[in-house]
Structures are given as structure tokens and as C-alpha cells.
C-alpha positions as protocol buffer text, in pm:
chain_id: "A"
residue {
  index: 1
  type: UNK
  ca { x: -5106 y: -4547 z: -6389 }
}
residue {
  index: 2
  type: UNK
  ca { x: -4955 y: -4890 z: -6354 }
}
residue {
  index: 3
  type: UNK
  ca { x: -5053 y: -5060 z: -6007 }
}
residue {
  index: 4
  type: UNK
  ca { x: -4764 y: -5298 z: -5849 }
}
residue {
  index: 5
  type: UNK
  ca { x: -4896 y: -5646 z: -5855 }
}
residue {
  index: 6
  type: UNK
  ca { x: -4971 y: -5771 z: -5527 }
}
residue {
  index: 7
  type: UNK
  ca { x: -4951 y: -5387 z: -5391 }
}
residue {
  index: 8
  type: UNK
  ca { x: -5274 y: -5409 z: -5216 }
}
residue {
  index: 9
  type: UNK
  ca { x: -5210 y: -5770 z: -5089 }
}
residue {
  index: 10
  type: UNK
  ca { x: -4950 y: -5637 z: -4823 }
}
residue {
  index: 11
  type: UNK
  ca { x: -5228 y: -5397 z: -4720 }
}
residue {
  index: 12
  type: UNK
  ca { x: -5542 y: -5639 z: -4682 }
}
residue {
  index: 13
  type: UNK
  ca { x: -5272 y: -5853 z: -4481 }
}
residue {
  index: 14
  type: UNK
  ca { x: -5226 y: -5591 z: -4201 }
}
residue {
  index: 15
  type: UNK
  ca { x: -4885 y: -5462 z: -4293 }
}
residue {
  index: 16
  type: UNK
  ca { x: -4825 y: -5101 z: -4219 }
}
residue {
  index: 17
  type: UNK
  ca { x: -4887 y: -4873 z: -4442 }
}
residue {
  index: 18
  type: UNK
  ca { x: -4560 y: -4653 z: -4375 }
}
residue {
  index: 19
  type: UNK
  ca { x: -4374 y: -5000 z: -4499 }
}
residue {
  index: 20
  type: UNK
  ca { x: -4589 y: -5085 z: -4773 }
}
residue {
  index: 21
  type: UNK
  ca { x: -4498 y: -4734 z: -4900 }
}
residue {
  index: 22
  type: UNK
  ca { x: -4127 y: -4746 z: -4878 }
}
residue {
  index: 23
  type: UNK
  ca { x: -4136 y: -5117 z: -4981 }
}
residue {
  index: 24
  type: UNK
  ca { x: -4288 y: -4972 z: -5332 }
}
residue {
  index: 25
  type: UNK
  ca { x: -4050 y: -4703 z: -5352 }
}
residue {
  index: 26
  type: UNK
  ca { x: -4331 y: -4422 z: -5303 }
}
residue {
  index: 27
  type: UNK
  ca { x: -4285 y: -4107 z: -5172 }
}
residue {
  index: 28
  type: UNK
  ca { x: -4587 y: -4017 z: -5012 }
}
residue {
  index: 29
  type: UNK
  ca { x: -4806 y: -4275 z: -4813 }
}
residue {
  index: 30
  type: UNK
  ca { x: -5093 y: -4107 z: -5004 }
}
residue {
  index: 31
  type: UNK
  ca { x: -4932 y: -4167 z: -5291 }
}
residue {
  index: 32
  type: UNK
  ca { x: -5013 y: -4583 z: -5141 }
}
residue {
  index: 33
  type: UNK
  ca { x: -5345 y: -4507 z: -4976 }
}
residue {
  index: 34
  type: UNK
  ca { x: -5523 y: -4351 z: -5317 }
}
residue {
  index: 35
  type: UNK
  ca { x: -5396 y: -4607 z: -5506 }
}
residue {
  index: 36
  type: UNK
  ca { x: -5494 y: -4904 z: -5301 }
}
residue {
  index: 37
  type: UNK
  ca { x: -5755 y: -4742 z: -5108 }
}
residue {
  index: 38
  type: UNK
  ca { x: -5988 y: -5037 z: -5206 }
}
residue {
  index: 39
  type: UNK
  ca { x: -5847 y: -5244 z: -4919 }
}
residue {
  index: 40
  type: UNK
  ca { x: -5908 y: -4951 z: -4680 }
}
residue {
  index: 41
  type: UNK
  ca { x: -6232 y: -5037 z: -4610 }
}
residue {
  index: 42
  type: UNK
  ca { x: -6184 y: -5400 z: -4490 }
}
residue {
  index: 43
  type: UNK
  ca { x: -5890 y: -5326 z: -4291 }
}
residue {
  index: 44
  type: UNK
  ca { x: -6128 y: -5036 z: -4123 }
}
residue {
  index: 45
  type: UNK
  ca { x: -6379 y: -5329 z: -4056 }
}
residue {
  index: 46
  type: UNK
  ca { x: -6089 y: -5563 z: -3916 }
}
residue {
  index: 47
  type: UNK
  ca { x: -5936 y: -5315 z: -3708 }
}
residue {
  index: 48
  type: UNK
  ca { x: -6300 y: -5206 z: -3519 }
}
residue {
  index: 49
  type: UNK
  ca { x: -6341 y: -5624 z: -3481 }
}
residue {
  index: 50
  type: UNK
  ca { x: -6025 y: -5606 z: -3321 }
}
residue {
  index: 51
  type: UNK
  ca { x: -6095 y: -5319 z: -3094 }
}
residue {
  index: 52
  type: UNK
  ca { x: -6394 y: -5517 z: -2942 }
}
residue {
  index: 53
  type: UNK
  ca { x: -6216 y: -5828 z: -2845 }
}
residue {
  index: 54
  type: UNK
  ca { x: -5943 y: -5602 z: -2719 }
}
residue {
  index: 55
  type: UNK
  ca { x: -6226 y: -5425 z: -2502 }
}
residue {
  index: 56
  type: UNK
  ca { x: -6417 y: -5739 z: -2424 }
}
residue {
  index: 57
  type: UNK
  ca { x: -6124 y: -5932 z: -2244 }
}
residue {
  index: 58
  type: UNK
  ca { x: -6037 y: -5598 z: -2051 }
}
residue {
  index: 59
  type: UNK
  ca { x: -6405 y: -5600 z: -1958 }
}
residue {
  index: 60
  type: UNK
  ca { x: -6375 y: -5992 z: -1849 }
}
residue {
  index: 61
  type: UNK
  ca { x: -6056 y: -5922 z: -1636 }
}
């Protein structure tokens, strides 16, 4: 299989993965997700980080 340089960059940079898909021409966002899934993890991570602070200023309001 030959991975898009860069592919997973878009990915670990927050971009949606609906975009990154049609951006490389894909035709399933699995197709994206499998292949890259390696970056999954960290944006998992980032997104619960994200969730706090979200929660913490509606706490502090």
C-alpha cells in the first residue's frame, strides 16, 4: 500500500477527517482512518484535554 506523504500530518493537526478523506481522493473515511489510525490515539488524548477546559470554564462561569 503506498501511504500519501504528509497524510497523517493533516490528521495530528486537527483537520477533519471527512476533509482529509476527500482531500486524498478516498472513498471511504475508513479507507483514511485504517491507514492513518496511528494519529488516532493522540487526537483522542487532545480532544478529552479539550473537553475539560471546555467543562472547567463552564464550571467557573
Amino acid at each position: 500500500m503506498l501511504l500519501v506523504p504528509g497524510a497523517s500530518q493533516p490528521l495530528a493537526q486537527g483537520l477533519a477527517p471527512r476533509l482529509v478523506t476527500e482531500l486524498l481522493g478516498h472513498w471511504q473515511i475508513g479507507l483514511t482512518m485504517n491507514t492513518h489510525s496511528h494519529v488516532v490515539p493522540e487526537m483522542a488524548a487532545e480532544a478529552a484535554e479539550a473537553k475539560e477546559d471546555v467543562l472547567g470554564q463552564l464550571g467557573n462561569t
